[in-house]
N, C-alpha and C positions, 0 to 999 in steps of 0.2 A: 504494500500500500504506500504511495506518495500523495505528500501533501503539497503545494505548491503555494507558496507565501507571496502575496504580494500585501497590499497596505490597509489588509482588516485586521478586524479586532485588537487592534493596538491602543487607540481608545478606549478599550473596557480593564488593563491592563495596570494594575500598578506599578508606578517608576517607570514606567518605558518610554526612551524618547519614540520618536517615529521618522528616522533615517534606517531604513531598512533597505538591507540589500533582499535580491529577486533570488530567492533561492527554492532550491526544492529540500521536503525532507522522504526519507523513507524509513517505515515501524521496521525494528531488528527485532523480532521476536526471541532470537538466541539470549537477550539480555536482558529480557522482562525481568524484574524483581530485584534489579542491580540499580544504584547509583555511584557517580564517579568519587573520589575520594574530593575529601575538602582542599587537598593540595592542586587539584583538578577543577575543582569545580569554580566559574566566574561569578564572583558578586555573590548578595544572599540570596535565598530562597524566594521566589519570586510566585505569589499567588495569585490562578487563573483558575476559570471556569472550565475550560474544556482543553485538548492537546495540542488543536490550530492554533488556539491562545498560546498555549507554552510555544508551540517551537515560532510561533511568530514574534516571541519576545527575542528569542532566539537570534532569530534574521537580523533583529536589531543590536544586537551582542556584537562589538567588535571582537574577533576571537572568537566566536562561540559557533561548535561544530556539531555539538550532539544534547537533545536534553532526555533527561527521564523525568519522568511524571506519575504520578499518587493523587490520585483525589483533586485537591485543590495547587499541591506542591510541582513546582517546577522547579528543576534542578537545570541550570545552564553550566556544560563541560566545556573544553580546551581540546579534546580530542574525538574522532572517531574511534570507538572502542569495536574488535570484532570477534571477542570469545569470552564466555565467561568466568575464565582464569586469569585475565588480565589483572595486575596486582593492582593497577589503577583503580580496578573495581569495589566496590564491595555490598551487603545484600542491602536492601530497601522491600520488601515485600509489599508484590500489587503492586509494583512498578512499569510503566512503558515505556518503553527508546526511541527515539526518533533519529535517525545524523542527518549531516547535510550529502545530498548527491552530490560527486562530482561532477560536475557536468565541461566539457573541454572544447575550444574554438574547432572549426572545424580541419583537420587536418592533424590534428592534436591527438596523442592516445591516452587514455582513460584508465590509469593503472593505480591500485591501492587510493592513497589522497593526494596524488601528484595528475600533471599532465604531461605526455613526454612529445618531443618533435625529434624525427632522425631524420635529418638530411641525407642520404644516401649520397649526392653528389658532389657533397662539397669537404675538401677536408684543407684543416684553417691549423695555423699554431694555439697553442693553449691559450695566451693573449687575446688571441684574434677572436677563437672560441667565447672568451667569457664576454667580450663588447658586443657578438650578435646576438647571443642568450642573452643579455641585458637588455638588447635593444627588444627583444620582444617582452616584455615582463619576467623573464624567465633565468636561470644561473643554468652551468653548466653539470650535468647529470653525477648527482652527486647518492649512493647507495651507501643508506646506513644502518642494513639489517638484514639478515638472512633472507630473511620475509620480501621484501622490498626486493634482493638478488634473485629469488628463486623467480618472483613473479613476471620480474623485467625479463631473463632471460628468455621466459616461456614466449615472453610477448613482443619482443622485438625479434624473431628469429634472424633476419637480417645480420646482427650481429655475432647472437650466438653462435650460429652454426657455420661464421666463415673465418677469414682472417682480418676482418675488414676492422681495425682498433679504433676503438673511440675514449676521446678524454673524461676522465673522473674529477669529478671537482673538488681536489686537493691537492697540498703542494707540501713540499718539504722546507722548513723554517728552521734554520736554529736547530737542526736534528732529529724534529718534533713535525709531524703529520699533521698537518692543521685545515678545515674546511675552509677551502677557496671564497664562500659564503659569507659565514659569521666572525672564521679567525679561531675558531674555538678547536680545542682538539680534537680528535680523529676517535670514534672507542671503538666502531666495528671494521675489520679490515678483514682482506678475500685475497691474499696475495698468493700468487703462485706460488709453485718447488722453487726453490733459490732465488727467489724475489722478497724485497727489494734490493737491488743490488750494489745501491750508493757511490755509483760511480759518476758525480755529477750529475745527476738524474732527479730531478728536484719536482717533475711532476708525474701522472699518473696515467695508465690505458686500463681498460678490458682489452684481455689475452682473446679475444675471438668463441674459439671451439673448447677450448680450458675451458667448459664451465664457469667459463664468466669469470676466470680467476683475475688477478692483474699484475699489471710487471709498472715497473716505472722510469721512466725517459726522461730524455731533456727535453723541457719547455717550448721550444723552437721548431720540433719537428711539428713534422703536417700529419695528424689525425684526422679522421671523422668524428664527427657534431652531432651529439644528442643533448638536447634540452631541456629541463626540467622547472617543471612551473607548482609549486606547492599552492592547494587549493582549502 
């Protein structure tokens, strides 16, 4: 089931302004009877009449990707949650979930809560890479989870199953892995057998056909370009 928010019930709503973005939501039944932890959760508890209320408080939530609801209680999260062993979680009984859909321009792929663009024909230095991925709203394809690796690979075949390398958005600092992104450090890594091999090599590829392992290169050469738009 989706719900599709645009600018009702916002007025019957406590505290909400009504700058609302146009989003959809869809009920996760896997996670009825869960709310997100309070380290998770945005702002206080927010009391509505029915669940288009809640998630349309929602839409208006800078941040806010998923809510659970109880009765009158609206819980506004920080994340899409998608099992219910997430540690993020915890119980609420008589709970319902809602997230936000991803929904991606067209030409865009629609993976986990990202949207990816592969350029197939064009391959740019690492530089070059992060000013075109900027210039669409987007950074340079940046995989920081098993989850996230197992699912790209399925779904950009292109990559996985040739030799065609494309840049990861991280670089090597001070001897320290750090996200191309925010600066911050690096905690999941996928490196091949014998990678990284610190020979001047201060940025990063997907190995192809390796299961998506990665080696790491100088900055300078020419990769191929996948871009990643966090939604």
């Amino acid at each position: 089931m989706e719900i599709k928010v645009c600018v009702i019930f916002v007025s019957l709503v406590i505290g909400v302004n009504c700058n609302q973005r146009n989003v959809q939501f869809a009920e996760d039944t896997a996670l009825s009877g869960f709310k997100c932890s309070a380290t998770e959760q945005i702002g206080d508890v927010v009391l509505t009449q029915t669940t288009q209320m809640c998630t349309s408080v929602c839409a208006s939530t800078d941040g806010c990707k998923s809510v659970f609801y109880k009765h009158s209680e609206c819980v506004r999260c920080r994340s899409r949650y998608r099992k219910a062993g997430d540690a993020r979680l915890m119980p609420m009984a008589g709970s319902v979930s809602y997230r936000t859909v991803v929904r991606c321009n067209p030409g865009w792929l629609s993976l986990l809560d990202s949207c990816y663009l592969w350029n197939s024909s064009t391959i740019m230095t690492f530089y070059k890479t992060k000013d075109y991925c900027s210039s669409l709203g987007a950074h340079v394809l940046y995989i920081d989870s098993a989850e996230e690796k197992d699912v790209a690979s399925n779904f950009l075949p292109e990559i996985a199953v040739s030799d065609r390398k494309a840049w990861i958005g991280i670089q090597l600092k001070n001897k320290t892995w750090i996200s191309s992104i925010n600066g911050k450090l690096v905690a999941y890594f996928n490196w091949a057998s014998g990678e990284p091999e610190n020979f001047g090599e201060d940025c990063a590829i997907t190995l192809g056909p390796d299961l998506w392992r990665w080696g790491d290169t100088m900055c300078t050469g020419l990769r191929h370009v996948v871009c990643e738009k966090d939604m």
